[in-house]
C-alpha positions in Angstrom: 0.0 0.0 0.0 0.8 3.3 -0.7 0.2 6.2 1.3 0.8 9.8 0.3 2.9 12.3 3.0 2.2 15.7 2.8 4.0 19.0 4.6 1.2 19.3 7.0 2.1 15.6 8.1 5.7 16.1 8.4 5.5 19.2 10.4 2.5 17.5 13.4 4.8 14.5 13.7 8.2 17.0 14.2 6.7 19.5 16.0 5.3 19.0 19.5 3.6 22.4 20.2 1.3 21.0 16.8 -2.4 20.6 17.7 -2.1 17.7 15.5 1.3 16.4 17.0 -0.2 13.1 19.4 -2.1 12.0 16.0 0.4 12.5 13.9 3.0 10.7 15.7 0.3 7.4 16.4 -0.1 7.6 12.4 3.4 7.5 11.9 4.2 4.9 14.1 1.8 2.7 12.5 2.9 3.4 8.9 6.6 3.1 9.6 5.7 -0.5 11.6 3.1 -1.6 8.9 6.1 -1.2 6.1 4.0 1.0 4.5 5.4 2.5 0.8 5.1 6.7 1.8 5.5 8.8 -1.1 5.8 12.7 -1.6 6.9 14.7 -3.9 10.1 16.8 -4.5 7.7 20.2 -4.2 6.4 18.7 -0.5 10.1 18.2 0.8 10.8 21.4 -0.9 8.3 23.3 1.1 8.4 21.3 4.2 12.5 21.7 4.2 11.9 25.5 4.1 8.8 25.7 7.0 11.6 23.2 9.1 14.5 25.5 8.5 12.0 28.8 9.4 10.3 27.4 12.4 13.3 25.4 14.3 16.6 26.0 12.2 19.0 24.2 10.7 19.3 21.2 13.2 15.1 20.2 12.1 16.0 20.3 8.8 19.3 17.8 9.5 16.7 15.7 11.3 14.1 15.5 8.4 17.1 14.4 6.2 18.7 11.8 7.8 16.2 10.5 9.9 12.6 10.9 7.5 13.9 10.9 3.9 15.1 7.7 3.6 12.1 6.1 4.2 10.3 8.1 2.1 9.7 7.6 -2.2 10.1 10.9 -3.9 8.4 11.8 -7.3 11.0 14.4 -8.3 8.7 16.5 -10.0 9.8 17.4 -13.7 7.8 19.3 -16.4 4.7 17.3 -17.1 3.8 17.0 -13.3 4.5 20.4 -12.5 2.3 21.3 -15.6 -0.8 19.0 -14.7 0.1 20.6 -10.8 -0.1 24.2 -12.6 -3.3 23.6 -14.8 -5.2 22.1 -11.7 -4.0 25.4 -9.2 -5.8 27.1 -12.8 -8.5 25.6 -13.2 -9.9 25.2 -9.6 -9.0 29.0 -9.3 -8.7 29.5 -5.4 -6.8 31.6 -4.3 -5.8 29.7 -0.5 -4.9 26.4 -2.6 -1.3 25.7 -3.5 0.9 24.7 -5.7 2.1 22.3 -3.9 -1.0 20.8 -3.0 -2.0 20.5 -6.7 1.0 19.0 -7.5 0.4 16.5 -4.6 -2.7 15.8 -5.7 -1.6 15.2 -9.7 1.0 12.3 -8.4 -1.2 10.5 -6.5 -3.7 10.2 -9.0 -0.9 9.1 -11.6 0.2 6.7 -8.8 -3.5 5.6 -8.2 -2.9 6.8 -4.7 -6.2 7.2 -2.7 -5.5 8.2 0.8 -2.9 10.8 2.4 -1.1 11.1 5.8 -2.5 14.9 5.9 -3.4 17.4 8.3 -4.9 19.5 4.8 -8.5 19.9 4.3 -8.5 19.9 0.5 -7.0 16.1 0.2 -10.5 15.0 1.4 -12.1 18.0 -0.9 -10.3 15.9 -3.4 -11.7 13.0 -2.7 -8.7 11.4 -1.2 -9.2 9.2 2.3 -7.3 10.5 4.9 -5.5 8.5 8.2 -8.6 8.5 10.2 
């Protein structure tokens, strides 16, 4: 099974103060203990590297990398996912959705992908399931 990580994820499990921190880190533990395949994309380590590095400094970001990246699969976005990304950010024409998120949601549909480790509203608005 394969289960898509998003920013919002990454950042509840690392950070304690997160309202969704005790959920986040039950989810994870499970995932990481079931073997579970967790996928993101180069555009969610991107963003969540940056939030890491802004929030808590360099020594989150050093955690992320060596201790969360290797068990993850990364779609390294190139020019045709970033363009199907782009057109759906277009299209659904909303101002508080992101890039990122469109993005997100363009690889797991390629992947056939249907639920997300997400603390995000709009995977569900998307029709993805989420952890719960």
């Amino acid at each position: 099974m394969i289960i898509f990580v998003d920013t919002s994820a990454f950042l509840a499990v690392l950070d304690r103060d997160d309202r969704n921190h005790a959920r986040a880190q039950r989810h994870w533990e499970s995932l990481i203990r079931q073997e579970v395949t967790l996928l993101c994309t180069s555009y969610v380590l991107v963003e969540t590297v940056a939030l890491l590095q802004n929030r808590f400094g360099i020594h989150a970001v050093r955690v992320f990398h060596e201790d969360i990246m290797p068990l993850l699969l990364v779609d390294w976005v190139g020019e045709e996912l970033h363009g199907g990304g782009m057109t759906g950010l277009v299209t659904a024409s909303r101002r508080n959705l992101s890039l990122v998120d469109c993005v997100s949601f363009e690889a797991m549909r390629r992947r056939g992908v249907e639920r997300a480790f997400a603390f995000d509203r709009h995977f569900r608005e998307q029709g993805f399931a989420d952890m719960d």
